[in-house]
N, C-alpha and C positions, 0 to 999 in steps of 0.2 A: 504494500500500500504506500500511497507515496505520501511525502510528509505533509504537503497542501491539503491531502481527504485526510489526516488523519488531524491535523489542525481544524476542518473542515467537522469533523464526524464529534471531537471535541468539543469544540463549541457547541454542537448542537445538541449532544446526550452526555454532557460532561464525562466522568473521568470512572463511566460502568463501565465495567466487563464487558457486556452485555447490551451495546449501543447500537445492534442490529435487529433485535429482538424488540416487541412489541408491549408495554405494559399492562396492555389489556388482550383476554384471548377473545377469539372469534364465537361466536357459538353457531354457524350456520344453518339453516333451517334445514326440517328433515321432510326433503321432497319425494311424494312416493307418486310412483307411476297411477294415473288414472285408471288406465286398463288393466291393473293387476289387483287395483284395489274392490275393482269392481265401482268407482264413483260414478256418480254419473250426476249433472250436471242440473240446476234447476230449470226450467220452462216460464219464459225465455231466457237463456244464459245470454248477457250483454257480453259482449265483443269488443275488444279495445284493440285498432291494428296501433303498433307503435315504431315503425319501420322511419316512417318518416322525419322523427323526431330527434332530437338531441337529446344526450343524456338529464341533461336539467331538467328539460320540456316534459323528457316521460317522467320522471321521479314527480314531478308538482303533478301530470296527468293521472297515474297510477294510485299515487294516494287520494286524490278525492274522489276518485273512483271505488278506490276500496271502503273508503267510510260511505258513500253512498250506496255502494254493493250494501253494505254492512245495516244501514238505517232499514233499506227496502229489503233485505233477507233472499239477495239473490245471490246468486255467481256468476263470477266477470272471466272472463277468457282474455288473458292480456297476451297479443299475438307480438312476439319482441325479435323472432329471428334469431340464428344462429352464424349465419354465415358472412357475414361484415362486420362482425365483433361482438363481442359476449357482455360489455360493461352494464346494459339496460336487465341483460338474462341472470348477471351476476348483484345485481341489483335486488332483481325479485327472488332468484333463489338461494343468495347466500347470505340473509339473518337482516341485512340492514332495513327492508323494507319492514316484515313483522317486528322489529324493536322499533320503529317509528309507532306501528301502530297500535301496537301492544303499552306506549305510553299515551296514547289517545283513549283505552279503553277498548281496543278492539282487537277481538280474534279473530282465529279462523285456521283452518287448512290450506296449505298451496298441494296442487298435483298438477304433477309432468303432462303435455300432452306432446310425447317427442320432446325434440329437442329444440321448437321453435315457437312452444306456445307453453304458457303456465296458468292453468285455473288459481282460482282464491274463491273459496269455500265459507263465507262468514261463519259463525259458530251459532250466529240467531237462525241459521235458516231450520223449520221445521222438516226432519227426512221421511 
């Protein structure tokens, strides 16, 4: 390592061991496949395509969707893609979006549908 990043990594995480490591762990969400769980989706499932979006754009789309999914007891099919980057897909299935909404008050389920689409399942909906 050269002396600038270590001057560099100093300043920034003072004088840890351990200045590459994260102080807090992940807890990412446990995504279960729709079709294995047998889920199946309410009538009408709303539909969010998010292809065209930036990641900020979907992050602000996605949550008042979810709280509105969640008010009205339905589930939302949020269509994110997989194949020009995963940041929107890693968004929804890796912990950051349910700890947004889990300090709102709101739960719920996510399930896979593939690998280019993720259901969210309120916990109010009647099965």
């Amino acid at each position: 390592m050269s002396k600038k990043k270590q001057r560099l990594n100093r300043h920034l995480f003072g004088k840890s061991k351990h200045s590459n490591t994260s102080s807090q762990k992940s807890h990412p969400t446990t995504i279960m496949s729709a079709q294995s769980t047998g889920f199946s989706p309410s009538q009408p499932c709303h539909e969010v395509d998010l292809h065209n979006l930036g990641l900020h754009d979907a992050k602000e789309l996605i949550k008042k969707t979810a709280r509105k999914a969640s008010e009205d007891a339905e589930t939302v099919l949020f269509i994110h893609g997989y194949n020009s980057g995963t940041a929107i897909q890693g968004f929804i299935r890796g912990g950051s979006l349910e700890q947004s909404l889990n300090a709102k008050g709101i739960t719920g389920e996510f399930y896979s549908k593939g690998a280019g689409a993720t259901y969210f399942d309120p916990s109010t909906r009647d099965n």
